[in-house]
N, C-alpha and C positions, 0 to 999 in steps of 0.2 A: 652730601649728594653731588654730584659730578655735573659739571654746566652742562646743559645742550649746545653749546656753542662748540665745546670741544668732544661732544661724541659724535656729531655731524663730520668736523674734522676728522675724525679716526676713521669714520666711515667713508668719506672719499677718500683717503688715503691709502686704506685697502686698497678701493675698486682702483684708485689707478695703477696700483702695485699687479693688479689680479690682473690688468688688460696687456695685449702682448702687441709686440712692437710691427708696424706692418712692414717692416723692411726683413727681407728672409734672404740670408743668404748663398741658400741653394743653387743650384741651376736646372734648370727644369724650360729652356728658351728651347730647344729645337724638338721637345715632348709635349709643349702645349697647342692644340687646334681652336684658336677663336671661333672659328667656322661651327664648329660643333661644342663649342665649351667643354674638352677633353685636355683633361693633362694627364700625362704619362709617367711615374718616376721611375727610371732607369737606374739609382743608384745603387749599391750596395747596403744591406740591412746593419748596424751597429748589434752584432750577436750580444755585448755587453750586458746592455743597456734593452734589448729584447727578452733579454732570460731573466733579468733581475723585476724588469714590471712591464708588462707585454702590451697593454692594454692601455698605460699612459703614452707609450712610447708610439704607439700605432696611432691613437689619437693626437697626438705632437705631429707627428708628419703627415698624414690628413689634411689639418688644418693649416701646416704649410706651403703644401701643395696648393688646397685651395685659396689663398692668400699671395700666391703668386698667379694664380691667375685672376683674381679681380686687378690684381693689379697692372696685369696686363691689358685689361678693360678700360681700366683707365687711363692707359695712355694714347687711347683713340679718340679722335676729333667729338667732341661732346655737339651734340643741337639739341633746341630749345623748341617745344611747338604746345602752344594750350598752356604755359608753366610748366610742364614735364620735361626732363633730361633724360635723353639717348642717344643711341650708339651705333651704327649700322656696323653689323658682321660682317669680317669678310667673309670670302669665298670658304668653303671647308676644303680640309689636305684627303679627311677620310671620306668613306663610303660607307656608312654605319647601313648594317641589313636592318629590312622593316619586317615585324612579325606578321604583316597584314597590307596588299597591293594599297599605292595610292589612289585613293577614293577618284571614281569617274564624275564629271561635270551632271549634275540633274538637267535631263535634257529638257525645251522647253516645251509649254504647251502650246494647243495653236492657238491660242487668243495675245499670249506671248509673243508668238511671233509675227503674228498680224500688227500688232501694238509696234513692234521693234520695224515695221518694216513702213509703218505709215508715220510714223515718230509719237508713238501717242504715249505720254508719261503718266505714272499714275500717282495721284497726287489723294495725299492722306486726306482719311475723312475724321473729323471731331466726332469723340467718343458720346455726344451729346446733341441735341439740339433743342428747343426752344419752340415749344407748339402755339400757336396763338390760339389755336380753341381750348388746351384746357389749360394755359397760361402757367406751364411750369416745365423743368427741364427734360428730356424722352432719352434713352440709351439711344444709341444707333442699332443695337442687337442686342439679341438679350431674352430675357425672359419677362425682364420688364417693359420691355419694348411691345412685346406681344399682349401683355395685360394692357398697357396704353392705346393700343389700337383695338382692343375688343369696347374700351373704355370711353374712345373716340369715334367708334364707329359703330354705338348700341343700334341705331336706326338707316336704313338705305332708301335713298329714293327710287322708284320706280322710273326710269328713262321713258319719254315720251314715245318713243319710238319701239318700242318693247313688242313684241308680237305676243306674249303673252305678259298680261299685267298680275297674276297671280304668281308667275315664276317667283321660288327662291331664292332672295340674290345673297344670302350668307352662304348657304349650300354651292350656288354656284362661285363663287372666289373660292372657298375653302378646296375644290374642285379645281379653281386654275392653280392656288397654292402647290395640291398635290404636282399639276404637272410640271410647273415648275422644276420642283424638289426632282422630279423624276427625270427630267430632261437634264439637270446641273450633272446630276447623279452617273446619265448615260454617260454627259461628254466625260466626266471624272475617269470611269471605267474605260471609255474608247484613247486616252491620254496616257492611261495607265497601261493598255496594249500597244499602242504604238511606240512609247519607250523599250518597253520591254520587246518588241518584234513578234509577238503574238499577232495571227492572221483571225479578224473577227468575222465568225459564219454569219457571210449576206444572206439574210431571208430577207427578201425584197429590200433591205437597208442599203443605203448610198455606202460606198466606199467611203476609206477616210481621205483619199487624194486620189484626184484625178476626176476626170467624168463615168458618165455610166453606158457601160455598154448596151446594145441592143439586144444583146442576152438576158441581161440584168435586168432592163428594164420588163419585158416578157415575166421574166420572174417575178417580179414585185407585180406587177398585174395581175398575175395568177393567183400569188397569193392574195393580195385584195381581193378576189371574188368571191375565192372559197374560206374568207376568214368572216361569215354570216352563220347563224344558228342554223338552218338547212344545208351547209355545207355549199351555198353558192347554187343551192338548186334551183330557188326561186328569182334569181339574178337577174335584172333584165339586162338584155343585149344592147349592145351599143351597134348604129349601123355600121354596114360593113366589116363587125367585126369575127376575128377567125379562130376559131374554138381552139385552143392550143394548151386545157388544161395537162400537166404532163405528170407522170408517177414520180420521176427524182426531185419533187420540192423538198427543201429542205424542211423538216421537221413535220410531216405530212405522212399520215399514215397511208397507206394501200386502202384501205377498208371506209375511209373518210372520202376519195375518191368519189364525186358524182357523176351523177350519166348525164349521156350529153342532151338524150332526150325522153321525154314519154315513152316514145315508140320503143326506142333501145331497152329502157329500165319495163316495158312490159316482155319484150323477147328473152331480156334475162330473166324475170321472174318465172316464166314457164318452163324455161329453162329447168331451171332450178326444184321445179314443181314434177315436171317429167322424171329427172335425173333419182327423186325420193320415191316416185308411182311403179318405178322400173325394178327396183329394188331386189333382187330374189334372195332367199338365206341359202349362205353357202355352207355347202358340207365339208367341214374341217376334220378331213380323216387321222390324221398325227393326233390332232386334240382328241377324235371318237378313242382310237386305240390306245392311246394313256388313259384314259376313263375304263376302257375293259380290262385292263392291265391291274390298275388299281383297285378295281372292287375285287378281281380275283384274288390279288394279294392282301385284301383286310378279312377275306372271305375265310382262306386259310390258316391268317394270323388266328382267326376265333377259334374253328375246331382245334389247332391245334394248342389253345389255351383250355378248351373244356376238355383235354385227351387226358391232357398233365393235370388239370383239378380232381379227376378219377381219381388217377394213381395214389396224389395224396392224400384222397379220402381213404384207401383200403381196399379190400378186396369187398366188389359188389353180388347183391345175388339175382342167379338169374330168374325168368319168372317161373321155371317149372321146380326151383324147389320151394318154394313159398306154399303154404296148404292154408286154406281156407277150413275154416270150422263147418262140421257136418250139420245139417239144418235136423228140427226136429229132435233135438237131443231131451231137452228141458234145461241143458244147463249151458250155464254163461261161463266160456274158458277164460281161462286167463292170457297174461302177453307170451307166455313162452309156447302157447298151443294156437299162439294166432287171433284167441278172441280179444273181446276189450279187458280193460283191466277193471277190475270192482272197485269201487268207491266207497 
């Protein structure tokens, strides 16, 4: 049985027979771009040694192509950061085309930039914390977070100050949650339109920048009035103030429109009341004469369908040759003489 001592040796002595030398004595220096890790071979192909095995031969200079370019890697200043070893590339010779533009900067949001402009940094929160009422670890988010606080918060106090002490205070959080969730939601959307340059239709809403015009605000007034179950009809008036509901609100139909008073909403209803009393029917003479046109033409389509039913029954008799049986006779004729037929 053969040592392992010496089949180990045979076995590195392969592998280092099988490893190939890294010095290549090629030239391939004024074809290689560090910049982009490109090397170029220029030389002439050995037809020999391509015809005889194609396939060794193309992977023998592959591999020393690429072997002269590490090694050209390596003879740039080496630095050290964390234990890791690198290299900074130069500059590139080429200009390789991209299949696809370089990606634009994510523009920021405005709380981003409110942060960036007052120096406010944002500083990471622990994935945990530590509740002292039910004395064990709480996600920050989560799902378990939320069973935690339902679990934390089975009972609410009623505030002293409560105008009503029977009010819901689960229903009412569960209620500011929504609005929350819905306000996060708008600025989300209103962030997402002003990256992208989409102009967001003001219905009485603030702009995203700037202040608000006295146009604007009129608008949003108006809408507040008429955004009530009666359409803002039973609204009360503020003093001095100057009826200016207008038809071009946005999203404001014509017909939702209310009057501006009693008086007005009875003069239109009479209105309205007259305009149906006044009523007369009108005589549609084209419609009357297609109607007589019509039946005259279904009139003569018939006769001249029961003209052509004759024809195909045969020739008919008229009624003076047909003879009635003479009365008084005592006797019963038969069909050929007109009477009944015997039984």
């Amino acid at each position: 049985m053969e040592d392992i001592t010496a089949v180990l040796n045979k076995k590195a002595a392969l592998d280092v027979s099988a490893q190939q030398s890294i010095s290549v004595t090629k030239v391939l220096d004024p074809e290689i771009d560090l910049g982009t890790l490109l090397s170029f071979d220029s030389n002439d192909f050995d037809t020999q040694q391509l015809r005889s095995d194609q396939e060794k031969y193309l992977t023998n200079e592959t591999r020393n192509n690429v072997q002269l370019l590490i090694n050209k890697l390596f003879e740039l200043p080496m630095k050290n950061e964390d234990g890791y070893m690198y290299v900074d590339l130069p500059e590139p010779r080429y200009n390789l085309p991209r299949e696809k533009p370089l990606p634009t900067p994510k523009p920021l949001t405005k709380w981003q930039k409110f942060a960036i402009e007052k120096g406010i940094k944002k500083t990471p929160k622990p994935k945990a914390t530590w509740d002292e009422i039910l004395q064990k670890w709480i996600p920050t988010y989560g799902y378990k977070k939320a069973a935690a606080d339902k679990e934390k918060d089975w009972v609410l106090e009623v505030p002293g100050n409560a105008a009503d002490p029977n009010i819901d205070l689960f229903a009412q959080k569960r209620e500011a949650k929504k609005e929350r969730v819905a306000k996060n939601e708008y600025q989300r959307l209103r962030n997402i339109a002003a990256s992208r340059k989409i102009k967001v239709p003001a219905v009485g809403l603030p702009p995203l920048e700037g202040t608000l015009h006295s146009n604007q605000l009129k608008t949003a007034v108006d809408v507040a009035k008429i955004s009530t179950a009666s359409v803002g009809k039973f609204q009360p008036k503020i003093s001095k103030e100057v009826v200016s509901i207008k038809k071009n609100i946005p999203g404001l139909k014509k017909n939702k429109i209310p009057a501006k008073s009693m008086k007005d909403e009875k003069s239109s209803s009479l209105q309205i009341l007259e305009s149906i009393n006044n009523k007369k029917p009108k005589f549609n003479l084209e419609k009357a004469a297609n109607k007589a046109i019509h039946a005259e033409e279904v009139e003569r389509h018939r006769e001249k369908k029961e003209g052509s039913d004759k024809k195909k029954g045969g020739r008919s008799r008229s009624k003076g040759s047909f003879k009635r049986p003479t009365a008084n006779t005592g006797k019963r004729l038969g069909k050929q003489k007109g009477g009944r037929k015997r039984r």
